[in-house]
N, C-alpha and C positions, 0 to 999 in steps of 0.2 A: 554695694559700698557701705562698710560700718564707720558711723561717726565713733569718734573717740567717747563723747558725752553717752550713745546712748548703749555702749558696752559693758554689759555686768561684770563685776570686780569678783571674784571668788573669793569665799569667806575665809577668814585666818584659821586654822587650826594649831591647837594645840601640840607641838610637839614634843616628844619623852624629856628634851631637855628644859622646854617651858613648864612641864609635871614638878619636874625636881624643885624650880625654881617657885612654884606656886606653893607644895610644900612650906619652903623655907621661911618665904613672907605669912603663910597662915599661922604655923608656929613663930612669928617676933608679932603676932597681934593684927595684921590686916586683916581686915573686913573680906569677905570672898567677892562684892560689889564693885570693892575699889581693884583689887588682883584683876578681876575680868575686865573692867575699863582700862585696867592699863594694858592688857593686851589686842582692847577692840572684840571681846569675843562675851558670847551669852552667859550671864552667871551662871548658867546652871551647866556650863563646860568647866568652870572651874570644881561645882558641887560633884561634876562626873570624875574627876581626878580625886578628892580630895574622899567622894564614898567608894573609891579603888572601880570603878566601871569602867574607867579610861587610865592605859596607859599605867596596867597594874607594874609593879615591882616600884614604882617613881618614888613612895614612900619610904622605903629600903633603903634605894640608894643616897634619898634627901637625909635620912640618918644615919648613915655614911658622913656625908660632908658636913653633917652638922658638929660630929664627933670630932674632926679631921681638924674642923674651923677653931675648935676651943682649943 
């Protein structure tokens, strides 16, 4: 029998649509510390999007919607 309390939570990853969005806030000036806390995930998951290691093209398309936005 598993208690609710002593059942590991799986960690958040980042998804390609979380990439684009991490993007977006990098270029208006967010800190990569603050981006990751607001997702609950390890700075250096936002460092792996942002040096293309994770969830390459996310760049692309966040310049895409950046273009699209103005």
């Amino acid at each position: 029998m598993q208690n609710n309390a002593t059942e590991k939570l799986k960690p958040y990853r980042l998804a390609y649509e979380d990439a684009i969005n991490v993007w977006l806030r990098y270029w208006h000036g967010e800190f990569q510390h603050n981006i990751a806390a607001s997702y609950g995930v390890n700075p250096g998951r936002v460092n792996d999007v942002l040096k293309e290691r994770a969830h390459y093209g996310s760049k692309a398309a966040a310049a895409v919607r950046l273009e699209t936005a103005a």
